[in-house]
N, C-alpha and C positions, 0 to 999 in steps of 0.2 A: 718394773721396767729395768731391763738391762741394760749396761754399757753398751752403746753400740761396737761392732770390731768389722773392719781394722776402725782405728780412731789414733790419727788423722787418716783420712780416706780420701781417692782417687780413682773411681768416679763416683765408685759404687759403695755402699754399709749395708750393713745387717743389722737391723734390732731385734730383739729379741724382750717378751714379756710375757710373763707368768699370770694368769687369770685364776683366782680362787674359785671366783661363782662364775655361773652362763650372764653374760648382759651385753646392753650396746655398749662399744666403744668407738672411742673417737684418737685416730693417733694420727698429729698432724707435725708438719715439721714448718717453723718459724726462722726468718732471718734475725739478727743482729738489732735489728730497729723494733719488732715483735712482730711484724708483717707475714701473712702467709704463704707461705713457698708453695705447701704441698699437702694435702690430705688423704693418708695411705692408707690408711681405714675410719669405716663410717658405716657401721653394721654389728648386729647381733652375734654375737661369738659365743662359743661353749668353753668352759673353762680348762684351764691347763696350760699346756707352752704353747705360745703363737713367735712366727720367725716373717717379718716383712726385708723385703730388701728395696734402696732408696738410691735412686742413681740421682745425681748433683752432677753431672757430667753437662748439663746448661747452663750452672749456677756460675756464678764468681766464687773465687777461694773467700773464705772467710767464716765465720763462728753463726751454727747453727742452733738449734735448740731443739726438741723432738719432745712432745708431750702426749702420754697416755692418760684419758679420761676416761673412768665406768664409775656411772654412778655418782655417788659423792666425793671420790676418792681422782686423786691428780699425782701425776709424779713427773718430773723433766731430768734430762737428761741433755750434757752440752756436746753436740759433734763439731767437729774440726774439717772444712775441707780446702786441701792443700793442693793448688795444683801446681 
């Protein structure tokens, strides 16, 4: 899981994460309190580069979180959105 960019963002991000093997994932993005915003994938994928874009243009400004799940394996990543 990559840095999302831009980072701080307005309205819109790109994440961006690398899959070694094919499997389900799960990438969802969490507010400040751990609460669910928004679930941008939730499906079987094939491995390699995957690019989601996350529009926060409803959201309040404030400190997101974005977590990629396959399998056993977890990773987060913190976004910033500034309006």
């Amino acid at each position: 899981l990559e840095q999302n960019y831009p980072n701080p963002f307005n309205p819109s991000t790109l994440i961006r994460y690398r899959l070694a093997d094919a499997g389900k994932v799960n990438l969802t993005v969490y507010n400040s309190l751990g609460q669910k915003v928004k679930t941008l994938v939730n499906k079987i994928q094939n491995a390699g580069l995957h690019e989601v874009k996350f529009d926060g243009g409803s959201l309040p400004s404030g400190i997101y979180f974005c977590s990629l799940k396959q399998g056993q394996h977890e990773a987060k990543i913190k976004m910033i959105l500034l309006k």
